[in-house]
C-alpha positions as CSV (number, residue, x, y, z in Angstrom):
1,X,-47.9,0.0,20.8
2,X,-46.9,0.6,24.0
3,X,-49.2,1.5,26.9
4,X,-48.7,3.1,30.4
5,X,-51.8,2.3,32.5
6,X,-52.2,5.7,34.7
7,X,-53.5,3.0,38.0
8,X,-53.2,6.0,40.5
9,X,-56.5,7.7,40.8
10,X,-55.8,12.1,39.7
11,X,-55.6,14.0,42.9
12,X,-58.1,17.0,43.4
13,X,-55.4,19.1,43.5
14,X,-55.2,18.7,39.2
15,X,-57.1,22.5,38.9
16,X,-56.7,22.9,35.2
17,X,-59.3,20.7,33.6
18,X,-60.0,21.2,29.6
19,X,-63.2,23.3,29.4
20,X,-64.0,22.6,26.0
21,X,-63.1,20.6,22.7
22,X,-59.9,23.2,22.1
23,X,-58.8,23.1,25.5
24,X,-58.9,19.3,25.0
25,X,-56.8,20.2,21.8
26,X,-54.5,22.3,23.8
27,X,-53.7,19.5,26.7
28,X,-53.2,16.7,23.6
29,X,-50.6,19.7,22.1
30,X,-48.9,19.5,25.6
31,X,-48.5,15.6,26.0
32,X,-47.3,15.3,22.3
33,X,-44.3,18.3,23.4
34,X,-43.7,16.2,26.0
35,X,-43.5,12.6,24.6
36,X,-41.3,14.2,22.1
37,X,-38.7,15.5,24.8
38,X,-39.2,12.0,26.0
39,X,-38.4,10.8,23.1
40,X,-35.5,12.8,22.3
41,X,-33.9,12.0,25.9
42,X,-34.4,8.1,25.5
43,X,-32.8,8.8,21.6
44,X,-29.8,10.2,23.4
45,X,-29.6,8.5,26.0
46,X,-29.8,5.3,23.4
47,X,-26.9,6.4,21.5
48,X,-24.5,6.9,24.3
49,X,-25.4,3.5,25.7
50,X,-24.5,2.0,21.7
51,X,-21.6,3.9,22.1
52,X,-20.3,2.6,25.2
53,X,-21.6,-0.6,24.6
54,X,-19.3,-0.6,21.1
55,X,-16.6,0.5,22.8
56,X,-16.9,-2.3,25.4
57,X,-17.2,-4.9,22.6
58,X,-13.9,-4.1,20.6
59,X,-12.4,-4.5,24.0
60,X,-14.4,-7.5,25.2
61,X,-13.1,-9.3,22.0
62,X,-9.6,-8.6,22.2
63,X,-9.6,-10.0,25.4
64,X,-11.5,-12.9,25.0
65,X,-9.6,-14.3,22.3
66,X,-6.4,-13.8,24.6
67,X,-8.5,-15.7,27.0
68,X,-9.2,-18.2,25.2
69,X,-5.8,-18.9,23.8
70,X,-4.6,-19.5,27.4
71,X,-7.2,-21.9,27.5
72,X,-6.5,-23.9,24.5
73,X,-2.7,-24.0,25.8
74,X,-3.9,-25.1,29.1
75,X,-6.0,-28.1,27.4
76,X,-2.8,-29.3,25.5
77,X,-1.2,-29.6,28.5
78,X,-3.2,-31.2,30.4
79,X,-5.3,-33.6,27.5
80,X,-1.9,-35.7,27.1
81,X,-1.8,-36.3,30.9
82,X,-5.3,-37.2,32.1
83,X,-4.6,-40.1,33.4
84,X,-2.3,-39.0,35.8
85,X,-3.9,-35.4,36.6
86,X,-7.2,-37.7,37.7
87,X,-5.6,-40.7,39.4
88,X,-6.9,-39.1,42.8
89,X,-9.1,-36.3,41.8
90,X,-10.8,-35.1,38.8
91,X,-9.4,-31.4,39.0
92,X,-6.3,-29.7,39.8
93,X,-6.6,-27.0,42.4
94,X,-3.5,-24.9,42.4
95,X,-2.6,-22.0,44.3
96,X,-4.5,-19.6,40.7
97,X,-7.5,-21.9,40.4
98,X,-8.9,-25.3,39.7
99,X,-8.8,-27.2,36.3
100,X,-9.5,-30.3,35.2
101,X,-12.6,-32.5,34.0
102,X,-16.2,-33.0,35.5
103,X,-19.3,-34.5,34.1
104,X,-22.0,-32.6,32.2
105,X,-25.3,-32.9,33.6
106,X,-27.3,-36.4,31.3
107,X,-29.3,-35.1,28.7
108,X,-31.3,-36.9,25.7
109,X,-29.5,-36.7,22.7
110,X,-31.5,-37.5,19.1
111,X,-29.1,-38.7,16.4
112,X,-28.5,-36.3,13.2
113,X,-31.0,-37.3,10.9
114,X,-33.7,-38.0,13.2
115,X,-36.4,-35.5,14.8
116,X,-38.2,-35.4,17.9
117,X,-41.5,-36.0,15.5
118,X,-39.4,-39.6,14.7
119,X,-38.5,-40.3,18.3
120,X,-42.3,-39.9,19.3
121,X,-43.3,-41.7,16.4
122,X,-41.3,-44.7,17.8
123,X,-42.3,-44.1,21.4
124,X,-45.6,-45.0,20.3
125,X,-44.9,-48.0,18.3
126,X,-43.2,-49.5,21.0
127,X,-46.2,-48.5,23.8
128,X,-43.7,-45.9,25.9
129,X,-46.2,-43.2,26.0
130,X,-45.0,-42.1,29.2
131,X,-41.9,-40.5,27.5
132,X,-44.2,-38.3,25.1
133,X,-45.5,-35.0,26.9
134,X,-48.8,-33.9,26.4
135,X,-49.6,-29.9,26.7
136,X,-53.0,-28.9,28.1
137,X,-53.9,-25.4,28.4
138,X,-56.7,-23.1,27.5
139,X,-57.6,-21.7,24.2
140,X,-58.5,-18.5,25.3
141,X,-59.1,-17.3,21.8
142,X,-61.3,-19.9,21.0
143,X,-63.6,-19.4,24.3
144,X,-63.7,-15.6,23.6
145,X,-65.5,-16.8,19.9
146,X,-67.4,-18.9,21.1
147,X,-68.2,-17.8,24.8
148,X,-69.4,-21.5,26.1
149,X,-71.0,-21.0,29.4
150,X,-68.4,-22.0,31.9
151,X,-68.3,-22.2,36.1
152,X,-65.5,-19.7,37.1
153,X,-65.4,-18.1,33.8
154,X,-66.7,-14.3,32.8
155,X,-66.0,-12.9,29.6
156,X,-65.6,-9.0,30.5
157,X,-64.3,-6.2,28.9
158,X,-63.5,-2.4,30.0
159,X,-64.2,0.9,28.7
160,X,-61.2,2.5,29.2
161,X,-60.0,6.1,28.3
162,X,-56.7,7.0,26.4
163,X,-55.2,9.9,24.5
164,X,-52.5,9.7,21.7
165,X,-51.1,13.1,20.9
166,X,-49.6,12.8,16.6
167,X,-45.9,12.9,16.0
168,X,-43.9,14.0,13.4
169,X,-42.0,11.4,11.6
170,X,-38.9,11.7,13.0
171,X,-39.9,12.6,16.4
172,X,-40.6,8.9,17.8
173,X,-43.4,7.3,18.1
174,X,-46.1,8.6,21.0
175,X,-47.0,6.4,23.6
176,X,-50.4,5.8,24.5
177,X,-52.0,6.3,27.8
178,X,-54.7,4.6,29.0
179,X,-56.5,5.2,32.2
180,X,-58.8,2.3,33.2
181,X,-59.7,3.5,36.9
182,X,-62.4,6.4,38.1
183,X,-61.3,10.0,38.3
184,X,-61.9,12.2,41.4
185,X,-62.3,15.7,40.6
């Protein structure tokens, strides 16, 4: 459910204020006409972007495989002679780019067949506890049940208002608003 919190205060200069429960009625009518022309606009807009974005990936593939057939070409060339592209340098630099071969960054690699549950398991065994990361962090779920009395913690909770005007299936789904701050009047 999405929510848009209204944080700016509502200026004096609102002058139509619901005067009763039908009024009240009347304003939800409004907001739901106008979530639904929200709706409809971010629909559209939606399918032109799928559109484009279709369009843009039948392209996008044709190319890349081109691409990418210039690259294989360029790795048969050059795989045979590595030795003699890197007697000086690692890469090539030509007058259209660089190519050549560079080092990935080191990384820990665990064997097929083994998980990092085994690894850890081992890490133990052996007393190399400094390679095993422990996670601390609160259990804010469990604190809210149980509320333990806690220096520099407050359990709180707002009373906040909201409206939700109904939709029509088909029309999107309404978001709510909240409003959480006072209102001048």
């Amino acid at each position: 459910m999405a929510t848009n919190s209204l944080s700016a205060r509502i200026k004096k200069s609102l002058t139509v204020i619901p005067a009763s429960i039908q009024e009240a009625t009347s304003f939800l009518i409004s907001i739901g006409e106008k979530q639904r022309e929200i709706n409809r606009v971010k629909r559209e807009t939606k399918a032109a972007v799928d559109t484009l974005k279709s369009k843009a990936d039948e392209k996008v593939s044709a190319l890349t495989k081109d691409r990418d057939a210039f690259f294989v070409a360029l790795f048969a060339f050059a795989a045979p002679k590595k030795a003699e592209l890197t007697q000086d340098a690692r890469s090539q630099k030509t007058a259209a780019g660089t190519f050549g071969w560079r080092w990935t960054t080191p990384m820990v690699d665990i064997v097929e067949g083994k998980t990092d549950q085994d690894i850890i398991a081992t890490l133990k065994r052996k007393g190399l506890t400094t390679y095993i990361r422990v996670v601390e962090e609160l259990d804010r779920e469990a604190m809210l049940r149980d509320r333990p009395e806690v220096s520099g913690v407050s359990y709180t909770q707002r009373d906040e208002f909201f409206a939700k005007p109904k939709m029509k299936k088909g029309e999107g789904s309404a978001e709510e608003l909240v409003k959480t701050d006072a209102v001048d009047v």
